[in-house]
N, C-alpha and C positions, 0 to 999 in steps of 0.2 A: 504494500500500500504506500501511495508516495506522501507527501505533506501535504501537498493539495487535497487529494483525497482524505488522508485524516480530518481536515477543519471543515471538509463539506460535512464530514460524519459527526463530528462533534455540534458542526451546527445543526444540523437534523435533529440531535439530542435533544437541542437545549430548545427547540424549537416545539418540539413534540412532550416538554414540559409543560408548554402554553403559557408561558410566564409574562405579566402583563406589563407589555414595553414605556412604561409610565412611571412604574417602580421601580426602586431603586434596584432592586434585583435583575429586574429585565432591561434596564438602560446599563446596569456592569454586566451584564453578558452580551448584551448586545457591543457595545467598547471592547469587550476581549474578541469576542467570534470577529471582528473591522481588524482587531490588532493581529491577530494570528493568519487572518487573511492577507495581509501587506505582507506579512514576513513571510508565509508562504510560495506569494509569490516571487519575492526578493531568493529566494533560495532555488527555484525554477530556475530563475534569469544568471542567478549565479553555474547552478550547475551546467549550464548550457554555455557559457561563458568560459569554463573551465575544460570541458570536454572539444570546444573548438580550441584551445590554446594548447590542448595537448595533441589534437590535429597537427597543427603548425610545427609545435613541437621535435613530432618524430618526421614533417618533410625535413623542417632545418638539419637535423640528426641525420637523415639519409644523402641531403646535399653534401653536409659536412666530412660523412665516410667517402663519397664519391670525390670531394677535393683530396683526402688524406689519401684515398686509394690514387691516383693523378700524380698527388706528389711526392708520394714514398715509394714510388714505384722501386721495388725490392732488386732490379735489374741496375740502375740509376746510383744502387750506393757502392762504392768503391771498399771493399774488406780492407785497402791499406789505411783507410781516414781512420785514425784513432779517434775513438770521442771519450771523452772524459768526465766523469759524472760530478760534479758541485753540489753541494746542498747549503742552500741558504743561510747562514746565522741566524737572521731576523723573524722570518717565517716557515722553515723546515722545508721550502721548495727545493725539486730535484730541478738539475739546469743541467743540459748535455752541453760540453763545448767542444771544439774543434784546435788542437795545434794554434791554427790563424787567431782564433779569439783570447786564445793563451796569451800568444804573444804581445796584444794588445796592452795587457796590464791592470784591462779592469773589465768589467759589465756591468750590466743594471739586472738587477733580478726582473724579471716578469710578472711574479704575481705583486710586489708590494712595493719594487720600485729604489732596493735598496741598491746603493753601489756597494759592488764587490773589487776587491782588490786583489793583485795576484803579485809575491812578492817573488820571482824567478833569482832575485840576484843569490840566493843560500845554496844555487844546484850547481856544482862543477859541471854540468855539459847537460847537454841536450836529454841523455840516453836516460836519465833521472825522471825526467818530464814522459818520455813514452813509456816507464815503468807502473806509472800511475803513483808518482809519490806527490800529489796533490793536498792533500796533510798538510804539508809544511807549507804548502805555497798561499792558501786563504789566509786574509786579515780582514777581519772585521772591520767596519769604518768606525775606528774609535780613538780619542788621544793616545793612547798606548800604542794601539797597530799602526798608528801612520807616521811616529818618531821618522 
């Protein structure tokens, strides 16, 4: 039974009371059977409301697979790019980077927008870097890490 249906049933009830609309009794049930009627309908409109949003929802979600299937084409990635995994200080996000981005010195995180810093000068060479000793090379952006 939906909500609609429930307040037509309850107003049948109260109706089939005979309760005399002049009286206090019959003018508060008349104001609740108005009240429950608005909100009923307000709950139609909403669920109807939500069920097209979840429509949209899963097109966006299936365009979205269809770009990430496009651009991750698994032919397209080179097994020699090392990527290297980061995670955030500030917010616990995982961040892949590449050699190139390494080099750069810093990033901005994506989810929250923090810069990251990457301190290379502690490595004697290169081979440190494609070991994955990324450990030592994050500093937080803090008075202490940026001495």
């Amino acid at each position: 039974m939906t909500v609609t249906e429930r307040v037509v049933y309850l107003k049948g009830l109260i109706n089939g009371m005979e309760l005399d609309a002049d009286k206090k009794e019959g003018r508060l049930w008349t104001a609740v059977i108005s009240v429950m009627e608005e909100l009923a309908d307000a709950v139609v409109e909403l669920q109807q409301q939500n069920a097209e949003l979840a429509e949209e929802l899963d097109d966006v979600y299936e365009e979205l697979s269809a770009v990430e299937e496009e651009f991750l084409d698994e032919d397209e990635f080179d097994s020699d790019d090392l990527l290297y995994q980061v995670i955030c200080p500030t917010c616990d996000e995982v961040i892949y980077m590449d050699d190139d981005m390494l080099a750069e010195g810093s990033t901005v995180c994506p989810a929250c927008g923090e810069e990251l810093e990457f301190d290379l000068s502690g490595l004697e060479d290169e081979e440190m870097v494609s070991e994955g000793n990324l450990d030592q090379m994050i500093a937080e952006e803090s008075p202490e890490a940026v001495e």
